[in-house]
C-alpha distance (Angstrom), angle and dihedral (degrees) to the residues before:
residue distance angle dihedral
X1 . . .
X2 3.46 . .
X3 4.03 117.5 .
X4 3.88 84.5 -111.7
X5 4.13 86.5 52.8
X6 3.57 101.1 -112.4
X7 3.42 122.4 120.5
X8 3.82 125.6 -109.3
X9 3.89 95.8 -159.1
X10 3.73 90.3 62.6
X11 3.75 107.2 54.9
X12 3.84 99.7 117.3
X13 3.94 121.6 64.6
X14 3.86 114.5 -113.8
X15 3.76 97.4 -167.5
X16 4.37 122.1 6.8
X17 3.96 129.7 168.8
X18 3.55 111.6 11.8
X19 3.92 97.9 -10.3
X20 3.84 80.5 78.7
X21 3.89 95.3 78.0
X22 2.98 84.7 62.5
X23 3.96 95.7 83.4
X24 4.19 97.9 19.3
X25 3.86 125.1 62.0
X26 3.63 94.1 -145.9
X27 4.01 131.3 105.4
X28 3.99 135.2 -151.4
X29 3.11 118.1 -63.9
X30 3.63 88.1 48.9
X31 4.05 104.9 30.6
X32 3.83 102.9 119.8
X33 4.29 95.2 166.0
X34 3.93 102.8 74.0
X35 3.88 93.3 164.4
X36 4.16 134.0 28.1
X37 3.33 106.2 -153.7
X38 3.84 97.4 -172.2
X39 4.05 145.6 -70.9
X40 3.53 137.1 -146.6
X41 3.92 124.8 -177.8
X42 4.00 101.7 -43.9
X43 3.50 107.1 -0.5
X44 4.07 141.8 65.3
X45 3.87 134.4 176.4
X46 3.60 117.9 -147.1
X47 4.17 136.6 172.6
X48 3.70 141.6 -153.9
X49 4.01 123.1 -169.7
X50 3.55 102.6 -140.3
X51 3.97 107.8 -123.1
X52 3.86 124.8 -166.7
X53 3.72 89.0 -126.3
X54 3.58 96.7 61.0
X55 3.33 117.9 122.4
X56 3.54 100.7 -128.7
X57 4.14 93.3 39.8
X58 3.85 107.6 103.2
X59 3.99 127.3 178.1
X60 3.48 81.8 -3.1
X61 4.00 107.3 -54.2
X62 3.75 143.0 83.7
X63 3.58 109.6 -91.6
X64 3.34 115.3 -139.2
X65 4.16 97.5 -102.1
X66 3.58 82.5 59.3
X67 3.83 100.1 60.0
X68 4.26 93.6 44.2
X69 4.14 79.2 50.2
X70 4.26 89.3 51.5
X71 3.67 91.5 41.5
X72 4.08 90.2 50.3
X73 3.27 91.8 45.1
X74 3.95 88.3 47.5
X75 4.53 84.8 57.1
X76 3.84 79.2 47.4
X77 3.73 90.5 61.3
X78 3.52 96.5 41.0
X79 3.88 90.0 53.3
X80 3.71 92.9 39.6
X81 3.76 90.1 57.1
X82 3.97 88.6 75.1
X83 3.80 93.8 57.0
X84 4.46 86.3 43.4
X85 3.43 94.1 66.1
X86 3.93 98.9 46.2
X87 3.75 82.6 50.4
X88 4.00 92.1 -108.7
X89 3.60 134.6 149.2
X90 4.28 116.0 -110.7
X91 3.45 118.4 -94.6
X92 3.53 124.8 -123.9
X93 3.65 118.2 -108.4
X94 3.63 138.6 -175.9
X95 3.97 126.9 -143.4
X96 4.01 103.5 -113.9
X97 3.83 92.7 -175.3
X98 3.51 151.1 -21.4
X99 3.48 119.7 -144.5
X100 3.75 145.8 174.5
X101 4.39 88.8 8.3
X102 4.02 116.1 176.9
X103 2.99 122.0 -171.5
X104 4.01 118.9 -162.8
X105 3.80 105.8 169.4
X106 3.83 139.0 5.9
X107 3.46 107.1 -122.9
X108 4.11 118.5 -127.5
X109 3.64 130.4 -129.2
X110 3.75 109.0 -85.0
X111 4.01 92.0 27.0
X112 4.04 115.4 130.2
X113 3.99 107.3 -118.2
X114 4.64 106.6 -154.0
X115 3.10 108.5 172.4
X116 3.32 136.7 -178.0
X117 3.86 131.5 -136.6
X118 4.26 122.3 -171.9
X119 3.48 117.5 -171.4
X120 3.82 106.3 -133.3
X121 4.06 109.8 178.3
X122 3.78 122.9 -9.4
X123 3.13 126.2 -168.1
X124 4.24 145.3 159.3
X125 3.85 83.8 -8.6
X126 3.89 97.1 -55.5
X127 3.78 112.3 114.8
X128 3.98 127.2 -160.6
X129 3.73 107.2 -157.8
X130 3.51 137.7 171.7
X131 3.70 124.2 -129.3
X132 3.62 129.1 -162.7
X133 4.32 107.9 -179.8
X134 4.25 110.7 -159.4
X135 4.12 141.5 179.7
X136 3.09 100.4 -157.3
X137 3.21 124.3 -47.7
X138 4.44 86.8 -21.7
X139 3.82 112.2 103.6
X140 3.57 98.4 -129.0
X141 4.41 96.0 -179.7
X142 3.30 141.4 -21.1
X143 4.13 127.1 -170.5
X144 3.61 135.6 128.8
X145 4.15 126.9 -93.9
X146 3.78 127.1 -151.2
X147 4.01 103.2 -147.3
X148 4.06 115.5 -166.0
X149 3.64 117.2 -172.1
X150 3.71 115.0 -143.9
X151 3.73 117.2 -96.8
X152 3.91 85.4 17.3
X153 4.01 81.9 -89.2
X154 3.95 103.5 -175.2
X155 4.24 119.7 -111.7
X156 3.79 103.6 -97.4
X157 3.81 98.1 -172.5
């Protein structure tokens, strides 16, 4: 990790655009990952381009429902990854809780969303993960998400 938390070893985008369902079961209106910048055994950086037509973009900036949705969607990816590389579909997944959410800054239409997911206990295919959300180098929220798959479906990664 970088001093301003972001991760050095995931600075290119793996999979962007439509490569992104790929890992996450969700569809427009409600995609909030639009890039997967990589993972490796408990963590994952993803990003969202904040667009005025977003559903959860009002007066011009991410309300705060709509970063907790980008940084579930982000432990979506990171879970999803598993079933990617055996050449499965995502699994759907339900947010159990969210817990412990700051939120520092509303990001603006136009700003980069990285964000950072770390897988902290998974187990019986419910994962606690931390998220931190950034522009930048500008800590944007931080909080904790409880991630159940459906079916309690074990992590395969």
């Amino acid at each position: 990790m970088t001093k301003e938390g972001l991760s050095e070893k995931f600075s290119e985008a793996e999979l962007s655009g439509d490569g992104i369902f790929l890992l996450i079961p969700q569809r427009p209106p409600m995609t909030m990952v639009d890039s997967f910048y990589g993972c490796d055994e408990d963590e994952a950086c993803c990003g969202l381009t904040v667009k005025e037509d977003n559903l959860f973009c009002i007066g011009g900036r991410l309300t705060e429902p709509g970063i907790v949705e980008h940084a579930a969607q982000s432990v979506a990816a990171m879970v999803g990854y598993g079933n990617y590389l055996k050449n499965l579909p995502p699994d759907i997944g339900y947010i159990g809780e969210v817990k412990s959410f700051r939120f520092f800054v509303l990001p603006e239409v136009g700003d980069r969303l990285r964000t950072v997911v770390k897988e902290t206990v998974s187990v019986q295919g419910t994962t606690l993960a931390s998220a931190k959300v950034y522009v930048g180098k500008t800590l944007v929220a931080e909080g904790q998400i409880k991630f159940s798959l459906k079916d309690g479906k074990q992590d395969q990664r």
